[in-house]
C-alpha positions in Angstrom: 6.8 -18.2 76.6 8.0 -19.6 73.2 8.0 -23.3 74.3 4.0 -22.4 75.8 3.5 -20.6 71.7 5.1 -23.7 70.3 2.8 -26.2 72.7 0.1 -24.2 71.4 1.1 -24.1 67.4 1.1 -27.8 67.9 -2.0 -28.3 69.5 -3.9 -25.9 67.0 -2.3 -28.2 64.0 -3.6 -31.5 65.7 -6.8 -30.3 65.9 -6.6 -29.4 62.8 -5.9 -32.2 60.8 -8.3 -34.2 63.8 -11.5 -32.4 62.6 -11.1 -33.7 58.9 -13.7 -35.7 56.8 -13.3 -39.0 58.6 -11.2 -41.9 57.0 -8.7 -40.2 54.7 -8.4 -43.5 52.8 -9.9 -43.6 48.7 -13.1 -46.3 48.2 -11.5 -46.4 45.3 -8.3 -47.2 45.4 -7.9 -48.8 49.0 -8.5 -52.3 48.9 -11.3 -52.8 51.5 -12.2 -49.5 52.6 -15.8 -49.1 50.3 -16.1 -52.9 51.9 -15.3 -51.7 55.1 -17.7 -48.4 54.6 -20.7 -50.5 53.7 -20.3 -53.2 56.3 -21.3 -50.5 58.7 -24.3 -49.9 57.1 -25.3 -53.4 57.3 -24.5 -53.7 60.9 -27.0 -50.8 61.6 -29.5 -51.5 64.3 -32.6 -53.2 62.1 -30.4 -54.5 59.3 -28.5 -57.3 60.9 -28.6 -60.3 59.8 -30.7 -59.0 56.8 -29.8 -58.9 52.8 -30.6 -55.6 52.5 -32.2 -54.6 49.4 -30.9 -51.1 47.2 -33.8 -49.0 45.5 -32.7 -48.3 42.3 -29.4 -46.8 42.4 -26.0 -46.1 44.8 -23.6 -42.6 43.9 -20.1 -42.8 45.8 -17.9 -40.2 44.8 -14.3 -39.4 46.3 -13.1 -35.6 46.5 -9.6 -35.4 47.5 -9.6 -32.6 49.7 -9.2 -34.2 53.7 -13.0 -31.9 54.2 -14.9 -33.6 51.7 -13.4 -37.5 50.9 -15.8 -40.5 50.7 -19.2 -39.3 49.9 -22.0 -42.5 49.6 -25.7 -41.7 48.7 -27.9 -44.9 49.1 -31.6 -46.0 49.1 -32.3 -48.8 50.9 -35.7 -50.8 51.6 -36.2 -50.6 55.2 -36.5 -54.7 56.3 -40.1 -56.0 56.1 -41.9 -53.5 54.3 -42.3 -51.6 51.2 -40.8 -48.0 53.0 -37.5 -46.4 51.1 -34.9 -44.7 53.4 -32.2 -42.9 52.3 -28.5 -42.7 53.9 -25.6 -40.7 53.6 -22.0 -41.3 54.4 -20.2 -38.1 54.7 -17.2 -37.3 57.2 -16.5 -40.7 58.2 -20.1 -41.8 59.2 -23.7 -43.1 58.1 -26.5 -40.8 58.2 -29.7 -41.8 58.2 -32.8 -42.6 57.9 -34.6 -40.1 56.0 -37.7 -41.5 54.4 -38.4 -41.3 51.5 -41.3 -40.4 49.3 -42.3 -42.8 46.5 -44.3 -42.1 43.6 -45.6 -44.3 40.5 -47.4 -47.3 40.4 -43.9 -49.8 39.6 -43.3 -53.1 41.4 -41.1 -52.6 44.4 -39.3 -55.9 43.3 -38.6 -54.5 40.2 -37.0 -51.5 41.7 -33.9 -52.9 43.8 -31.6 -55.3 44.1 -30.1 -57.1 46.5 -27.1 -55.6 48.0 -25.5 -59.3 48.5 -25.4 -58.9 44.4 -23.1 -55.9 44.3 -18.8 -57.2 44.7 -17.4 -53.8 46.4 -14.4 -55.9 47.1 -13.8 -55.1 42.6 -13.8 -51.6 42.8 -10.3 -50.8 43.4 -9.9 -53.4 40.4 -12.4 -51.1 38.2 -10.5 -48.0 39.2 -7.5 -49.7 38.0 -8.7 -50.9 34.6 -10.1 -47.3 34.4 -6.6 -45.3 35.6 -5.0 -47.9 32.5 -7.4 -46.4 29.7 -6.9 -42.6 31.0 -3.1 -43.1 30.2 -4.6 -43.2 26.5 -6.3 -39.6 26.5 -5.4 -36.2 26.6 -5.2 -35.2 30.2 -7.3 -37.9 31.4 -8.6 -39.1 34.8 -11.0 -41.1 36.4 -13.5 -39.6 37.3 -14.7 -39.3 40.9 -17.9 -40.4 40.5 -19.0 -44.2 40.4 -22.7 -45.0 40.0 -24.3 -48.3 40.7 -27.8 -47.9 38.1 -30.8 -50.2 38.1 -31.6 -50.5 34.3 -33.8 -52.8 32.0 -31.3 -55.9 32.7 -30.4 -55.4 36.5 -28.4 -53.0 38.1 -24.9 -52.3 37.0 -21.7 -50.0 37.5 -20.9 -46.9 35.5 -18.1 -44.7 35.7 -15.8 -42.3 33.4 -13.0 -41.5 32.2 -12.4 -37.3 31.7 -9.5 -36.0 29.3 -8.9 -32.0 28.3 -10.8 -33.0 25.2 -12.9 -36.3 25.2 -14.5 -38.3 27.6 -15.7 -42.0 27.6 -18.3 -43.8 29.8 -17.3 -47.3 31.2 -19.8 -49.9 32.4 -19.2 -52.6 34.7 -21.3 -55.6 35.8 -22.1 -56.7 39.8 -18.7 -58.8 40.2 -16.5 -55.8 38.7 -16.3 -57.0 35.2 -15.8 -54.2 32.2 -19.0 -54.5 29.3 -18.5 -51.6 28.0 -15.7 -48.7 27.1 -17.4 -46.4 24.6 -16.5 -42.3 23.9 -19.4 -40.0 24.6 
């Protein structure tokens, strides 16, 4: 009976720690996991073989908790039209599409860029560069939120740096390279 409870404990625990959120690697700090990540989006049936273009901005955040992890949050021009979709990778997977609903009279080409322009290969470098600086304040970390934003001169990276009592704002351009360190 207590080799059948045991065989049972350890089933249950399997299981367990098999139902997680997917790949329990960082985007940020694994070298080739966001690459990895957004390879399968490109390989999706209609996108292949296409330089798929992003509509205005990407969030990827990273929770450490095995439920939650990599979290992406993309809007992507679906290939030979002027229709937005949006996609979510959550628990290991892309979801997706969902249209979207556009408003405003703006120039699609003005609103995206191509996601051949973004280097996700540089953001464990970024996170590094980052994790340096937050030695230099109170209590401070990285935070876990990177976002890729379209502004007036193309799209570029931001991300912070939170301390018990200050926090700064970090900009990056497309190939990983820090512009900007300022306090907020």
């Amino acid at each position: 009976m207590k080799k059948l409870l045991m065989l049972a404990i350890v089933l249950v625990m399997f299981a367990i720690v098999g139902c997680g959120g997917g790949s329990s690697k960082n985007m940020f700090t694994e070298q080739g996991e966001l690459v990895r990540i957004m390879d399968e989006l490109k390989n999706k049936d209609g996108f292949k073989g296409n330089d798929l273009l992003v509509f205005q901005d990407i969030s990827l955040m990273y929770v450490d908790e095995e439920a939650v992890g990599n979290t992406i949050d993309i809007y992507i021009v679906k290939p030979g039209t002027e229709d937005v979709d949006n996609y979510k990778y959550s628990n290991g997977k892309w979801e997706g599409p969902n249209p979207v609903q556009l408003t405003g009279d703006g120039r699609m080409e003005d609103n995206v860029t191509p996601m051949s322009k973004i280097d996700f290969s540089k953001v464990p470098d970024m996170y590094k560069q980052l994790e340096a600086k937050a030695k230099d304040v109170e209590g401070g970390k990285v935070s876990n939120l990177l976002v890729y934003i379209l502004g007036r001169d193309g799209m570029y990276a931001s991300w912070g740096v939170e301390g018990t009592r200050e926090k700064y704002n970090a900009d990056f351009d497309l190939n990983g390279k820090l512009t900007s360190y300022e306090k907020q």
